[in-house]
N, C-alpha and C positions, 0 to 999 in steps of 0.2 A: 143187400146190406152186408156191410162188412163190421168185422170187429172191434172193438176198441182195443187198442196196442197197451193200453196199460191194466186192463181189466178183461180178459179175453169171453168172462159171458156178458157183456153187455154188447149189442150192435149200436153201430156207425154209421149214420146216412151219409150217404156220399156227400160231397161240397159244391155247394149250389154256387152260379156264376155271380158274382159279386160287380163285375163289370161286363156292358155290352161292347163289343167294339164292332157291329155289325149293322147297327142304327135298328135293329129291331126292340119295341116292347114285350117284353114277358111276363106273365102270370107271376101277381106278388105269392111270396112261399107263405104260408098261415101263420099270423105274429110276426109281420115284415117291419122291423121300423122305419120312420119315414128317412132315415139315413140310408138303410138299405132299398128302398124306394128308388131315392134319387141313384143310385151306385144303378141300380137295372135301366134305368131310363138314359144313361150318360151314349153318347154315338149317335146322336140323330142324324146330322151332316154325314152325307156320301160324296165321294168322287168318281169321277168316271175313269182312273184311272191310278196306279203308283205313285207315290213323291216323284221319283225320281222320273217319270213319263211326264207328269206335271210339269217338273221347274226345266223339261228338256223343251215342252211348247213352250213354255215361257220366254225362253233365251230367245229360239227362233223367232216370236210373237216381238221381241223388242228389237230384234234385228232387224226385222220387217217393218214392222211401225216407222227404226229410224230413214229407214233406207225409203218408204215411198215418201213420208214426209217431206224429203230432201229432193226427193224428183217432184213429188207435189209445187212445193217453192218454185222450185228451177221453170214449172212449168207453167206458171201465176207470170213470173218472169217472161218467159218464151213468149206468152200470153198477151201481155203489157207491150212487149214490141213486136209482136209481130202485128198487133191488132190496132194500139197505140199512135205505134211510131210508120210500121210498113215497113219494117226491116226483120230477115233472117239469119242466124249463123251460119256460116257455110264454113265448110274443111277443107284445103285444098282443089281449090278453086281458079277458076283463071281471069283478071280484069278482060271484062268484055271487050273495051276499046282498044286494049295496047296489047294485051294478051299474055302479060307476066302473069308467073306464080304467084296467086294468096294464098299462102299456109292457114288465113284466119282472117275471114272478114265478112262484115256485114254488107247483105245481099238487100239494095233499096227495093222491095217491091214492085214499085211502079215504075222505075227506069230499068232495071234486068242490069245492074253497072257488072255484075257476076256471073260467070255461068260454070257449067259442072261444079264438081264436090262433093261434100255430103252432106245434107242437110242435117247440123245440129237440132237445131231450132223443131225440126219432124224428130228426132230419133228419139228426144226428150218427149215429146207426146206418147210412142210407141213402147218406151222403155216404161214410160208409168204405169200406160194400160196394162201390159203384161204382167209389170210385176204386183200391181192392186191386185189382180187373181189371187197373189200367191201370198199377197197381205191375206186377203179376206179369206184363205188357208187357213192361214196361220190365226186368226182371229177366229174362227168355228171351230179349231185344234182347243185350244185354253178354252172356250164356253164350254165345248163338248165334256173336255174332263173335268170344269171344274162344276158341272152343272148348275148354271148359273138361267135366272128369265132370258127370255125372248130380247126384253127391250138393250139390255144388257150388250148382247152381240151385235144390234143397230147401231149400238153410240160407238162401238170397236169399228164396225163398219164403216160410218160416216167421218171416221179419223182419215181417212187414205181421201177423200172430198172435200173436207174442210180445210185449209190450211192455218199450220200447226196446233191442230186440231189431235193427230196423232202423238206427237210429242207430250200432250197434256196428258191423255187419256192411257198414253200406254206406261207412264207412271203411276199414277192412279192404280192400274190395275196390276203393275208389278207388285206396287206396297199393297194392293187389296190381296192379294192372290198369296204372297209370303205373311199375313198376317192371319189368313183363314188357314193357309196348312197349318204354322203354328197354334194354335186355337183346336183344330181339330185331328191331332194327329193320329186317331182312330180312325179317319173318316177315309183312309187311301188306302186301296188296294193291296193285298198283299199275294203276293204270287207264289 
């Protein structure tokens, strides 16, 4: 105990915490009132992480989001004709028959009217699978910190498979995600 600064024999109990910012419960002090109650109970919400680690997955997590979505699309596309129609993109290619340069042309399936190149049409399937990895990164980055259910990182998940499926859902979770840190701005890490 310390002294009172205006009365030096009387003592001072030290000053109890009035806010938690740690999400823990604490023993009410004896004669708590129920104001000072709710002041100890306030930080329930934690993050796995900083603000500033937060809104950094976050960026990446929309980057991602737009970026498989768009190869999602392209590959629904790819999809449609190559399964569809029986036709692929090819890149600098050569007509089968005459044997001129295609800078860009559609490869019929079933007649071969194209050969060498690159296959667009394949590199769109190979470029999504890779980069869905590096979605589904970025989607266990934002759950992880922002400790969110199980079912939660599924529906993230199932955005890079469903088409534009991501597009919905990595809004949803931008404005879910910036209106929890607002809300809890005890709840993040401080380093």
């Amino acid at each position: 105990m310390t002294q009172h600064p205006a009365d030096p024999s009387q003592p001072v109990d030290p000053p109890r915490p009035v806010e938690r910012t740690d999400g823990k419960t604490v023993p009410l002090p004896p004669g708590a009132s129920p104001e000072q109650a709710a002041n100890l109970r306030v930080g329930r919400r934690k993050f796995g992480g900083t603000e500033a680690q937060i809104r950094g997955a976050l960026t990446f997590y929309k980057y991602c989001a737009w970026i498989s979505g768009t190869f999602l699309l392209l590959l629904v596309a790819e999809m449609i004709t190559r399964y569809g129609f029986g036709y692929d993109l090819l890149a600098s290619a050569q007509n089968a028959q005459t044997g001129e340069h295609v800078a860009l042309g559609w490869l019929n399936r079933e007649t071969g009217n194209l050969t060498g190149g690159v296959n667009l049409s394949t590199g769109v399937l190979i470029v999504h699978g890779w980069f869905y990895v590096v979605y589904l990164l970025a989607c266990f980055r934002v759950w992880l910190l922002m400790r969110w259910p199980l079912p939660q990182l599924i529906v993230m998940a199932l955005g890079g498979v469903v088409p534009f499926l991501s597009f919905i859902v990595e809004r949803r979770i931008h404005r879910e995600t910036l209106a929890q840190l607002r809300e809890n701005p005890q709840a993040t890490r401080r380093y």
